[in-house]
C-alpha positions as CSV (number, residue, x, y, z in Angstrom):
1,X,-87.9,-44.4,-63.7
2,X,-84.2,-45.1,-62.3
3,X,-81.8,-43.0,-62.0
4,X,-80.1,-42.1,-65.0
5,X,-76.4,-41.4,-63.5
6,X,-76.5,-44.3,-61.4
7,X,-73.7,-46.6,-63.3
8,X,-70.4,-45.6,-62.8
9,X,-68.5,-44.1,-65.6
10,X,-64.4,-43.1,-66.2
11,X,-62.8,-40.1,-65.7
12,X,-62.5,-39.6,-69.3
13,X,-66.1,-39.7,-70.0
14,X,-68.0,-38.0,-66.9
15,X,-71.4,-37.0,-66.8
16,X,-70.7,-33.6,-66.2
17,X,-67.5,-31.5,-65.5
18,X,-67.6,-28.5,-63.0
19,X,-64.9,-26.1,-61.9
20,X,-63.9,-23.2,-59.4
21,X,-60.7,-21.5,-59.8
22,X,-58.1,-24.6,-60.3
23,X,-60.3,-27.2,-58.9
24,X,-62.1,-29.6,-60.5
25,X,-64.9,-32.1,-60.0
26,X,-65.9,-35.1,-62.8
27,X,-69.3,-36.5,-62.0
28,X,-69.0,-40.4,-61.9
29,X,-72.1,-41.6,-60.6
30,X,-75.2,-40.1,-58.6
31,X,-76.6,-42.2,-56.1
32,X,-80.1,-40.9,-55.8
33,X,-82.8,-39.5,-58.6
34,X,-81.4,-35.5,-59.6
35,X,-85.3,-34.9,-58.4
36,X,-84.9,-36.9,-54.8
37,X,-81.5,-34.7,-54.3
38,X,-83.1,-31.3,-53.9
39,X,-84.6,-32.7,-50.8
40,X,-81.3,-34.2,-49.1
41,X,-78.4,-31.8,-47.7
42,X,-75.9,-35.0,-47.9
43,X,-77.2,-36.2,-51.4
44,X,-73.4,-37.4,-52.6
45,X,-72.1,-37.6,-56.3
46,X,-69.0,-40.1,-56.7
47,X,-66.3,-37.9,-58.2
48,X,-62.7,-37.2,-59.6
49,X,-61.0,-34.3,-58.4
50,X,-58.1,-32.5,-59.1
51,X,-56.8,-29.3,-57.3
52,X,-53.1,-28.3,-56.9
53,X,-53.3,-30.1,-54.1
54,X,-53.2,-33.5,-55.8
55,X,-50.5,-32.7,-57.7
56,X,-52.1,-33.6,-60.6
57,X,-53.7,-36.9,-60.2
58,X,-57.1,-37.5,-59.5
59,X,-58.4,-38.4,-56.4
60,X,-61.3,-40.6,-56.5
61,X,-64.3,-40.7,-53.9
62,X,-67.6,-38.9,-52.5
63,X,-68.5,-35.9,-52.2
64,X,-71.8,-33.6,-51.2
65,X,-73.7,-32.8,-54.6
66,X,-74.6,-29.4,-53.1
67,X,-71.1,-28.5,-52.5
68,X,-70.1,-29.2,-56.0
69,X,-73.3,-26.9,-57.3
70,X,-72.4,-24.2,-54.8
71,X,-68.7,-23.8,-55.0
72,X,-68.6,-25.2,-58.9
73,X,-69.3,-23.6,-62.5
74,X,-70.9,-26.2,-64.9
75,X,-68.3,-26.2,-67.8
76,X,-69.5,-29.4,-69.5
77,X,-71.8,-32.5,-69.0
78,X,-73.6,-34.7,-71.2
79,X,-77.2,-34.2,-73.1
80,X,-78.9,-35.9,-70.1
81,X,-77.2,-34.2,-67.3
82,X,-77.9,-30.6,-68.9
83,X,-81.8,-32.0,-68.8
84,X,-82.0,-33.1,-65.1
85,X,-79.2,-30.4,-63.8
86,X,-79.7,-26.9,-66.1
């Protein structure tokens, strides 16, 4: 089976949506299987992300999957993210 998130998508359509406080992380693309990333510390999500810092624009680019789990708050994501991700 490949991975479900792997095509890249736009900022107005992300697979999922997570926040802390004023930041903000839109899942683009995954680039292993959401199984496969439970077993790799650097497993990386392509993302947009806006804080205060960027003035509010998006910056585009990669970032570790478990910091956006550990630091983020699901707020919403798509019918196949919610099945692979909770």
């Amino acid at each position: 089976m490949p991975n479900p998130f792997r095509k890249t998508t736009c900022v107005e359509k992300p697979y999922a949506i997570y926040r802390a406080g004023p930041m903000e992380w839109r899942i683009l693309k995954t680039y292993k299987m959401p199984a496969n990333e439970a077993k790799d510390a650097y497993a990386r999500w392509f993302v947009a992300a806006k804080s205060p810092m960027t003035y509010g624009s998006w910056e585009l680019g990669d970032t570790y999957a478990q910091e956006v789990k550990r630091y983020g708050q699901l707020i919403d994501c798509t019918k196949e993210w919610r099945e692979h991700y909770g």
